[in-house]
C-alpha positions in Angstrom: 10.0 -12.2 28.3 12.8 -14.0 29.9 14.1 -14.7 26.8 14.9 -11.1 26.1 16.6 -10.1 29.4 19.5 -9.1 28.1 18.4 -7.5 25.0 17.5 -4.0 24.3 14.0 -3.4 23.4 14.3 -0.5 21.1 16.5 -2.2 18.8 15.9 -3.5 15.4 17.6 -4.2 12.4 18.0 -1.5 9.6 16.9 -1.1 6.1 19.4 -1.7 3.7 20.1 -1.7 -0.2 23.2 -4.2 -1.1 25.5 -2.0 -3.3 28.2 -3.0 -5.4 31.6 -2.0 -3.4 33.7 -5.3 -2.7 31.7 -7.2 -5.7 33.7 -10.0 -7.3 36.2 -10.2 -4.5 35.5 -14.0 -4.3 38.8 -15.1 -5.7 39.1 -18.2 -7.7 38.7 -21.7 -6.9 40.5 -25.1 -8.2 39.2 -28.2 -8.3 40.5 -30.1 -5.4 41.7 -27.5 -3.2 39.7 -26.5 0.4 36.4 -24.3 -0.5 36.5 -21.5 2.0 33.0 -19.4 2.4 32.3 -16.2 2.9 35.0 -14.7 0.6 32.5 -12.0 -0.4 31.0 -9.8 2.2 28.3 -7.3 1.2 28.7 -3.7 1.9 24.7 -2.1 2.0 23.6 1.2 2.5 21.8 2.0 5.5 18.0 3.6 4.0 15.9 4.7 7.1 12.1 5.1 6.7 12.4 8.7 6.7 14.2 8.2 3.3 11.2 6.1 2.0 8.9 9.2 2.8 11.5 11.8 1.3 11.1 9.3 -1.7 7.4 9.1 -1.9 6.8 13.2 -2.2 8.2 14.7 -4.8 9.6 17.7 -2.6 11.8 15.7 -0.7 13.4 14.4 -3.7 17.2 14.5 -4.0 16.2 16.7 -7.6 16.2 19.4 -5.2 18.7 19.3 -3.5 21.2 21.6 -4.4 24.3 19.9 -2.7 23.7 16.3 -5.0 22.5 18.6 -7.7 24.3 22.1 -7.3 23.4 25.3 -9.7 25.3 26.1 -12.6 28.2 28.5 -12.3 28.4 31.5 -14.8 31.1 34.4 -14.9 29.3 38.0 -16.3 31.5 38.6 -19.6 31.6 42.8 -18.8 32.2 42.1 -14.8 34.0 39.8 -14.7 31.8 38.1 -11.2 30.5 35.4 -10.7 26.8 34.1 -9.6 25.1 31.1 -9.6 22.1 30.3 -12.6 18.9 27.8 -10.8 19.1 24.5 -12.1 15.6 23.1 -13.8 14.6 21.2 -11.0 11.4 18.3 -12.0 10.9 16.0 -9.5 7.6 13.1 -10.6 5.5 11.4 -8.0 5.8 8.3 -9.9 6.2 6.7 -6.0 2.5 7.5 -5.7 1.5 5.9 -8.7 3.9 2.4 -8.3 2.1 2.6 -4.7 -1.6 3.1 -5.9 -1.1 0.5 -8.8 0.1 -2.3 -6.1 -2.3 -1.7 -3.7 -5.4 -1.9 -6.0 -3.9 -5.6 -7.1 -3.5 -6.1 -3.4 -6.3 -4.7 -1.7 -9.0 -3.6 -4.8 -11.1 -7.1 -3.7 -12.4 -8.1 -0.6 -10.6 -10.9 1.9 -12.0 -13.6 0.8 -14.1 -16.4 3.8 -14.8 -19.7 3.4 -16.0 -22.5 6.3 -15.1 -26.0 5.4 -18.0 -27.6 4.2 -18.1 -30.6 6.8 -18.8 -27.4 9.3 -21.6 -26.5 6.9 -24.6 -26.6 9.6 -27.2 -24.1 11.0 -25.9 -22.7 14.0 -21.9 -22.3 12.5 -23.9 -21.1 9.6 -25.5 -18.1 11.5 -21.6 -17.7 13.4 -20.3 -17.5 10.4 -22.7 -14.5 9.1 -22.1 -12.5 12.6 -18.2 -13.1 11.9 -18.7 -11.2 8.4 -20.9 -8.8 9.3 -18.4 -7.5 12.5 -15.8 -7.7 9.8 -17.7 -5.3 7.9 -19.2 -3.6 11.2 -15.2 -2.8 13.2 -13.9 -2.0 9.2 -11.3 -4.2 9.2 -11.3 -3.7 5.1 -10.1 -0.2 6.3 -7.9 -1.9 8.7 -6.1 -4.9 6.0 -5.7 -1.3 3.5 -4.2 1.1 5.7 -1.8 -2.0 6.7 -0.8 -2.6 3.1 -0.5 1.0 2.2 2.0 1.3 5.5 4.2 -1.5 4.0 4.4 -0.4 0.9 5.2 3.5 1.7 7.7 2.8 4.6 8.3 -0.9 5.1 6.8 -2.2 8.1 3.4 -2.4 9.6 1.9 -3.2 13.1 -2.1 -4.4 13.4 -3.0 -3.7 17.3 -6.1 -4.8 19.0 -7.8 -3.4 22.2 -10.6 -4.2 23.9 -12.6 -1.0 26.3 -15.1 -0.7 27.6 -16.6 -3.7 26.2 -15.9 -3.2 22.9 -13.5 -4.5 20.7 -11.0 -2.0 19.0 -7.8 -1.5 16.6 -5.4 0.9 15.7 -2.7 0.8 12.7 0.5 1.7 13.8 3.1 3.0 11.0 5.7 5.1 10.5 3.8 7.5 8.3 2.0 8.3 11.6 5.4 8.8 13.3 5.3 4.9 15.2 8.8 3.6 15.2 8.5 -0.6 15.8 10.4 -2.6 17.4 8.8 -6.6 17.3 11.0 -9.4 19.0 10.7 -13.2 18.5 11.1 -16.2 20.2 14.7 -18.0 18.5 12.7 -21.2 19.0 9.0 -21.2 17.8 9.8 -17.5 15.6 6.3 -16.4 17.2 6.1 -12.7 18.7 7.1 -12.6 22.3 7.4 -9.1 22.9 6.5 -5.9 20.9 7.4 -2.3 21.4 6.3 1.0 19.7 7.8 4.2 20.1 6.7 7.9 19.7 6.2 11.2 20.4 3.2 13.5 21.9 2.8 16.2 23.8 3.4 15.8 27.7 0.2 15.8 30.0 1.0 19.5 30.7 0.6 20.3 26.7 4.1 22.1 26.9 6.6 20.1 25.3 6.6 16.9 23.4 7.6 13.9 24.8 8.4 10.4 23.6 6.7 7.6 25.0 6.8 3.8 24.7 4.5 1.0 25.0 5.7 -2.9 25.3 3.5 -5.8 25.0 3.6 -9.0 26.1 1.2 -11.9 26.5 -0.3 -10.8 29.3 0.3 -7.0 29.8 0.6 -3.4 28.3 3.2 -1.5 29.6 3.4 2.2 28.9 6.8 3.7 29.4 7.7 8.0 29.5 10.8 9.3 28.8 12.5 10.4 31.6 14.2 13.6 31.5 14.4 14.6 35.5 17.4 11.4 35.6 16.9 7.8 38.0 15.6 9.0 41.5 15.0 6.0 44.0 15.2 2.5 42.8 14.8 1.5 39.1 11.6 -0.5 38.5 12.3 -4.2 38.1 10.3 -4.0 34.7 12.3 -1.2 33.1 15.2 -3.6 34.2 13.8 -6.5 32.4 13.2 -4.1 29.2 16.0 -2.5 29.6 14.5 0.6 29.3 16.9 3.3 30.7 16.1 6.4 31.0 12.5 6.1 30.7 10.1 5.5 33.4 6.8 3.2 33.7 3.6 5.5 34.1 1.0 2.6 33.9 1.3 -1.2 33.4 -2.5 -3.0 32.8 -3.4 -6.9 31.5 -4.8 -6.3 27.6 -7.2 -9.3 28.1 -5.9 -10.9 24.8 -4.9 -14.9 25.8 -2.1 -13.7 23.3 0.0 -10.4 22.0 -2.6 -8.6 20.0 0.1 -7.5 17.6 0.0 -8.5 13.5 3.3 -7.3 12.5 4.6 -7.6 8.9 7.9 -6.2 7.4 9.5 -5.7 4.1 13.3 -6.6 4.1 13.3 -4.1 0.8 11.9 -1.4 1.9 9.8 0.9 -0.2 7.7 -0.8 -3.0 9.3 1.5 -5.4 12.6 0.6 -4.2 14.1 -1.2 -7.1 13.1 1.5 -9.6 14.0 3.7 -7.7 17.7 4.6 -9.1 16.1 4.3 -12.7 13.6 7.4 -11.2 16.1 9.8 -10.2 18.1 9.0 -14.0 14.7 10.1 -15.5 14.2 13.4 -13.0 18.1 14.7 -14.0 17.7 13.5 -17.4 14.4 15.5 -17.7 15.5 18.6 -15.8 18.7 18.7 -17.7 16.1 18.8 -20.9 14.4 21.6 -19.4 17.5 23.5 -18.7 18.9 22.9 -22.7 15.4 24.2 -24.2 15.6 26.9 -21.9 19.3 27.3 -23.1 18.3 26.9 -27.2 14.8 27.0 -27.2 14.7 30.1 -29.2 17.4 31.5 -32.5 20.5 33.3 -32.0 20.3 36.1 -34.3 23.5 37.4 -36.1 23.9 40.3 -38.3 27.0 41.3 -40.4 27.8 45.2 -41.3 29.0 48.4 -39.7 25.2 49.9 -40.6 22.9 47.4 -39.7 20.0 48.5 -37.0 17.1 46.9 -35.3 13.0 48.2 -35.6 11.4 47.3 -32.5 8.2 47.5 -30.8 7.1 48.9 -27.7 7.9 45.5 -26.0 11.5 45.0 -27.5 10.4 42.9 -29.9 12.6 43.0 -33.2 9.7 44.1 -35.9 12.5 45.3 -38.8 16.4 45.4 -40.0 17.6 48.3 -42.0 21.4 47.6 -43.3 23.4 48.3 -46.6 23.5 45.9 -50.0 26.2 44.0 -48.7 25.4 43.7 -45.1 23.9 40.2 -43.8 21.1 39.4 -41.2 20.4 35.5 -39.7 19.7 33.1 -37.0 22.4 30.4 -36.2 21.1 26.6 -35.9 21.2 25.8 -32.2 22.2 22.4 -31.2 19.0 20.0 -31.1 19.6 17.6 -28.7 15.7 16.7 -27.4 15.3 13.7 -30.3 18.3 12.1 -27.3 16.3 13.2 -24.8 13.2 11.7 -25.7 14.6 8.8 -26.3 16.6 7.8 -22.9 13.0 9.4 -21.3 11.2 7.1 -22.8 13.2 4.2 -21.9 13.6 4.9 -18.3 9.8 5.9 -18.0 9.2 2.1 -19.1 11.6 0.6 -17.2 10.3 2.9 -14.0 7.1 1.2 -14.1 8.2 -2.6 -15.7 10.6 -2.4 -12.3 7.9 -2.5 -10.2 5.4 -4.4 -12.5 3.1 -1.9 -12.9 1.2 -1.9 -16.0 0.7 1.4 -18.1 -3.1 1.2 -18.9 -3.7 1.1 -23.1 -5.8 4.0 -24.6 -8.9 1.6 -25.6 -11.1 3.4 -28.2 -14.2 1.9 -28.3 -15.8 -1.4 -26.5 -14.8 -3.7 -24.0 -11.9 -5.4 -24.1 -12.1 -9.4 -23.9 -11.6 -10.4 -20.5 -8.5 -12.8 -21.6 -6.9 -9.7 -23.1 -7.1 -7.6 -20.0 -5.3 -10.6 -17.9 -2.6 -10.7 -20.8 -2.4 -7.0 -20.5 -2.2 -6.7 -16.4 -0.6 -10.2 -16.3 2.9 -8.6 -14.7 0.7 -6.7 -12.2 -1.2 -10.0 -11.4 1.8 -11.7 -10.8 3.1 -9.4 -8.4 0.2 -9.3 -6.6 -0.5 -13.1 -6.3 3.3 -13.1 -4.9 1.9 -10.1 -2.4 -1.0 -12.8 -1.1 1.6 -15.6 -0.5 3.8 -12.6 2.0 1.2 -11.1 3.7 -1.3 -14.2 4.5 0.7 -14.6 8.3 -0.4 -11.2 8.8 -3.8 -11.5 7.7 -3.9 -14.6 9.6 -3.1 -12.8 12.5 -5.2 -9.6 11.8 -8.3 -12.0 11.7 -7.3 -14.0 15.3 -7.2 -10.8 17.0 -11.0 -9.6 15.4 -12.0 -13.1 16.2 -10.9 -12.7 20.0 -11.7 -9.3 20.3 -14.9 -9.3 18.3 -16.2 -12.3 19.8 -15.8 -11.1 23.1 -17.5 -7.8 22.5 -20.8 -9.3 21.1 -20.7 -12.6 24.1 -19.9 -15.2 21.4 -16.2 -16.0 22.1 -16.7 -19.7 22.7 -18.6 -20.2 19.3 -15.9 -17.7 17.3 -13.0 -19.8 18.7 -14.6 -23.0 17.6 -15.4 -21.4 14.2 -13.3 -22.5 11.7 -12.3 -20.1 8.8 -10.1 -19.8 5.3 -9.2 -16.4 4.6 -7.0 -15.4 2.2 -6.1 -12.4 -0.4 -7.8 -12.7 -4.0 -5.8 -10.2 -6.3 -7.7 -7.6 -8.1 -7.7 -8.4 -12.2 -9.5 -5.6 -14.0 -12.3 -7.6 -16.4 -15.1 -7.1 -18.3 -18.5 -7.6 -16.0 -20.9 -8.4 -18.5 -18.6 -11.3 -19.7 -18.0 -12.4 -15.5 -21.9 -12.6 -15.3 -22.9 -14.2 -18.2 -19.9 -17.3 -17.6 -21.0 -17.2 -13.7 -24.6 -18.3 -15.1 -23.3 -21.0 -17.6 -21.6 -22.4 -14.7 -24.9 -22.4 -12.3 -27.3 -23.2 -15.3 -24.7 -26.2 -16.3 -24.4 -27.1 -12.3 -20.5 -26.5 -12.3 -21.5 -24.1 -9.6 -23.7 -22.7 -6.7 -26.2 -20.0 -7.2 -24.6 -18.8 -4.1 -21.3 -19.4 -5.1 -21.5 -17.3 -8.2 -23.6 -14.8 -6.5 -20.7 -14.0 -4.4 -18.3 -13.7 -7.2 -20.1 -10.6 -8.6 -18.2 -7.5 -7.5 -21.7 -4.9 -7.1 -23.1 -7.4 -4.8 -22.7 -7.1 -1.2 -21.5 -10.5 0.3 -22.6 -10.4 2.9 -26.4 -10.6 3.0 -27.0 -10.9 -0.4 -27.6 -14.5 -0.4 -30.1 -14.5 2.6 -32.0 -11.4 0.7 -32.7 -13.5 -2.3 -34.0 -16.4 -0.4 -36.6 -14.4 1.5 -37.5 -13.0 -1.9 -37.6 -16.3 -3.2 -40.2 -17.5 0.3 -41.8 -14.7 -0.2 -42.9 -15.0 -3.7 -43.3 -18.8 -3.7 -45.5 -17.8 -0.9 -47.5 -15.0 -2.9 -48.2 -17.2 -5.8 -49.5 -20.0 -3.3 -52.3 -17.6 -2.0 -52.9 -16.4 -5.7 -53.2 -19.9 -7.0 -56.0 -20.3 -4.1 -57.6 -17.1 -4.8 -57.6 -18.1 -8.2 -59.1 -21.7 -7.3 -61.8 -20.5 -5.0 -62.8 -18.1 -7.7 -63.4 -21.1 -10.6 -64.6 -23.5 -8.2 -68.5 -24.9 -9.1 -71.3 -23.9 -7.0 -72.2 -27.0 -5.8 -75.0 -25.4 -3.3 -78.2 -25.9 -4.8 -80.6 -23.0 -3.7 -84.4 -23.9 -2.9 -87.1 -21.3 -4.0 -89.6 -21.2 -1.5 -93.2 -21.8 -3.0 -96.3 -20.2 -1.6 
């Protein structure tokens, strides 16, 4: 805390997209002459996370708006006046889709556990099966999703433990939920020393809404309320420390973590969409402007040539006949046909929309399973992405599964025993594949004894992990244990009678 006296705590830095003012303003160099750095400074352009959500529905997209997109204006021929036509506005979600197709790489498996295997006794055996099962039990697979899906939408993420009551619990703080957050690091160690979220609510009263903030540390949670009556008496010593002006402390209680319960994780680019994102609004104007040509030439101009020539129509307007002299002429003109253009930039930038973001169109397959080596070839680029996803977001998962540890353990009396438990968890990317092909190589490997029977067990999706394993041992006891008293029954039934009965003679 010290270490951030004199900073602000509601400060962070922005998101940003580099653009291309001041490029190639570098200069030239000669060999031998004094290389001077920093000839090029970037210009960016500031994107908040409010622009991220604008992006990801398609009715906040800048396709409607009529001041980057204004109507066309027409003159009336007879009038002389002018109006304005509607544009074709079409906006696509296809910031929906880039985010779904990530996230079910990223998150479509299960975090993946494993103990070393010189740990591999009873008792860390039976800790390790309580660890799972609260991981299932508090939904942290809800938890590790709703993080992701965060990240991806608006950037940045924050992972927050409490413990009341006796129970352990967490909440996912994010933008989309209105949360701004603000973490701060130690310039030494680059561990979290101090974190800070910010929001809005309505006041105790339920008359106006107010914006609080909270601030952890490693020992406290401080809760802060926005101070709109000005400073009376003497400014709290904290708020100094925070620098927190204008708002004033309303409670200040120890979180019982031996550490900030805070897993924060942020993406320096923003949006996961954000480098297709330019090629997404080309494709919206391009494919409005398509809709506003057919709209335009969609249907034959009819000319007719003559001084006699007059229309037969129906009760709707329709032209049913022409009645004109010999010499007198009747057509349509050929309208401009522009859409084979069209098409093709469409088609372009839909592929480019998606290869931008490596997210893989899925192939119309017509009959059968696809070869599970095809389907990798085919969602390779996906894969990829996603395997680069684990490698970014293992700190945080790291630190999502120290806080369960701590809190979890605590709530169920076992915090000694979950602190000594050692465990490997990381991400395993989600690879569509073919599940017959999974099980019937998973049983090669156990019957050629390249791998466990529980091993393999847990590699099979339907399965639950984890009590599967102990379910099919007490099936197994139980019918080793079955056949045992049937092989007796069976014994005592074709056993001799060696009893040799005496008739009694009168």
């Amino acid at each position: 805390m010290d270490a951030l006296n004199l900073k602000e705590v509601l400060v962070r830095k922005p998101f940003k997209r580099i653009t291309p003012i001041d490029c190639r303003t570098g200069g030239l160099y000669k060999d031998g002459t004094a290389w001077k750095d920093n000839y090029d400074d970037a210009t960016y352009e500031i994107v908040s996370q409010t622009d991220f959500m604008r992006e990801y529905d398609p009715s906040g997209h800048m396709i409607n708006n009529p001041l980057i997109y204004p109507d066309k204006k027409r003159k009336d021929p007879d009038t002389g006046q002018e109006f304005s036509e509607p544009m074709a506005r079409c906006a696509f979600a296809f910031q929906r889709i880039i985010t779904v197709k990530q996230l079910a790489h990223l998150c479509g498996n299960d975090i993946q556990f494993e103990m070393p295997s010189s740990k591999d006794n009873k008792q860390t055996n039976e800790t390790f099966f309580k660890f799972k099962e609260g991981w299932s039990v508090k939904n942290m697979e809800i938890a590790w999703f709703e993080s992701a899906k965060s990240v991806k939408i608006t950037g940045d993420v924050a992972f927050v433990g409490y413990k009341k009551g006796g129970k352990f619990h967490w909440k996912v703080l994010s933008y989309m939920n209105g949360d701004s957050l603000y973490p701060h690091y130690d310039a030494v160690t680059g561990e979290l020393s101090l974190f800070a979220r910010k929001y809005s609510d309505m006041d105790e009263n339920g008359k106006e809404t107010t914006t609080y903030v909270e601030v952890w540390d490693e020992k406290k949670l401080y809760r802060f309320k926005k101070d709109n009556t000005g400073a009376v008496g003497l400014v709290n010593r904290i708020k100094e420390i925070f620098g927190l002006h204008g708002y004033r402390l309303i409670s200040e209680e120890p979180h019982n973590f031996p550490f900030i319960p805070v897993s924060y994780k942020r993406d320096d680019n923003g949006a996961c969409w954000s480098f297709s994102q330019g090629s997404i609004d080309q494709y919206e104007l391009a494919f409005s402007q398509l809709v506003q040509n057919n709209t335009a030439f969609a249907f034959p101009i009819m000319y007719m040539k003559g001084e006699e020539v007059s229309l037969i129509g129906d009760m709707t307007g329709a032209v049913k006949g022409i009645t004109m002299a010999e010499d007198e002429d009747a057509g349509f003109l050929n309208t401009p046909n522009g859409s084979d253009l069209f098409t093709l930039q469409l088609s372009t930038l839909y592929k480019l929309i998606y290869e931008q973001s490596f997210a893989v169109i899925p192939p119309e397959v017509r009959s059968g399973d696809m070869p599970g080596v095809a389907v990798k070839l085919l969602y390779s680029p996906a894969v990829e992405f996603a395997m680069k996803d684990a490698q970014e977001y293992q700190q945080f998962l790291d630190n999502m599964v120290r806080i369960y540890m701590e809190g979890y353990g605590t709530e169920i009396g076992q915090t000694t025993s979950f602190n000594q438990l050692e465990v490997y968890s990381w991400i395993l990317p989600y690879v569509p594949q073919n599940d017959s092909e999974l099980i019937q190589n998973l049983a090669v490997a156990v019957q050629n004894g390249f791998e466990s029977r529980q091993t393999a067990s847990e590699k099979i999706p339907m399965i639950a992990k984890n009590s599967e394993w102990e379910r099919i041992l007490k099936e197994q006891k139980e019918q080793q244990q079955n056949d045992i008293l049937a092989q007796i029954e069976l014994n005592k039934a074709t056993q001799p009678n060696d009893t040799v009965q005496v008739e009694e003679v009168e």
